[in-house]
N, C-alpha and C positions, 0 to 999 in steps of 0.2 A: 572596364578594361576587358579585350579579348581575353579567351580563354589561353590562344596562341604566346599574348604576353605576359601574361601570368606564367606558361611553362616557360616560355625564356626566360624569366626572374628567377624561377627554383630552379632552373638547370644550370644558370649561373653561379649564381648565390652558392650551392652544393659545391661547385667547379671549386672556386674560390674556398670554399671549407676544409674540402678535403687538400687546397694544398695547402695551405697553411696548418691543418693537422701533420700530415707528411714530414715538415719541415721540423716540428715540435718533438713530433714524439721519435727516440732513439731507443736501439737493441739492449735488452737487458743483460747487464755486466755476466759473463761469464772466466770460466777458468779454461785455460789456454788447452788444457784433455782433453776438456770435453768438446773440442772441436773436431769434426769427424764427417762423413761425407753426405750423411745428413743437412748438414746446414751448406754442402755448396751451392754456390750463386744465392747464398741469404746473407743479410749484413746481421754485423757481432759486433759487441762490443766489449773490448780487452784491456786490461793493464799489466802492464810490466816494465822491467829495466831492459834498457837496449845494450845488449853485452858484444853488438858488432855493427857498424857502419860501415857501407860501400856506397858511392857514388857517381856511378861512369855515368858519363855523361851529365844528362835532362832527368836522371833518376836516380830516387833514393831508394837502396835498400839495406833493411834493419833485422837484426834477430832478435827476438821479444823475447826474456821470459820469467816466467811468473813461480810460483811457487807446485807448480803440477806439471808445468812441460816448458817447451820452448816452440817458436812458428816464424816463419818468416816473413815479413811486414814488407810490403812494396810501395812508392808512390811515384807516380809519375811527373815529379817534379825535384829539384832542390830546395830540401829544408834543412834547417839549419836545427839538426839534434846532434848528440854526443853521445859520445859510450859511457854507460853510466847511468843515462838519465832514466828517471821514471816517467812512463808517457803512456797517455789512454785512447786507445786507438775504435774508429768505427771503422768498419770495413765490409767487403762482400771478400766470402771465402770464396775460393779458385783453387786452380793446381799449379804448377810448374813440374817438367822432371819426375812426374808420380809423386811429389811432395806437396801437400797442403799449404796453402798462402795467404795472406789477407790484403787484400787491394785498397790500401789504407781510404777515405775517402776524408778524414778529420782526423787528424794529433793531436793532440793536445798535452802539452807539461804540464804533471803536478808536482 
């Protein structure tokens, strides 16, 4: 076997690893404070009760909060949560309005 296919095998092989690592591993749970502008444009991972639903449109937006603050949760689609519910969000931090946000990219009810 060339040398040439041999690097095409580990540069594959690598490709494929690291996305399936990607896909695996998820942001360590934190608390809704300690979000801050440190972490914009990095994904986080949060839990709390949603104490307000809006939907215009093609988009959901949520107020998350947890036991140390509150944030306001975006997604760019119709899902189907309720006020009340407890949900664990992945996201990447953003801004809106000089206000901090999380670009939900995964809900999930627990």
């Amino acid at each position: 076997m060339s040398l040439l296919k041999i690097s095409l095998l580990f540069a594959l092989v690598g490709t494929v690893l690291l996305l399936f690592l990607s896909i695996q591993i998820e942001p360590k749970l934190i608390d809704i404070k300690d979000i801050d502008m440190k972490e914009y444009d990095s994904f986080v991972k949060i839990q709390g009760n949603i104490f307000s639903v809006r939907q215009p449109g093609n988009i959901t937006i949520m107020m998350l909060r947890d036991d140390t603050d509150e944030i306001e949760v975006i997604t760019y689609e119709k899902i189907n949560v309720t006020k009340g519910s407890f949900v664990e969000v992945i996201g990447k931090v953003g801004e809106y309005d000089y206000n901090l946000q999380v670009e939900a990219s995964k809900i999930k009810n627990l």
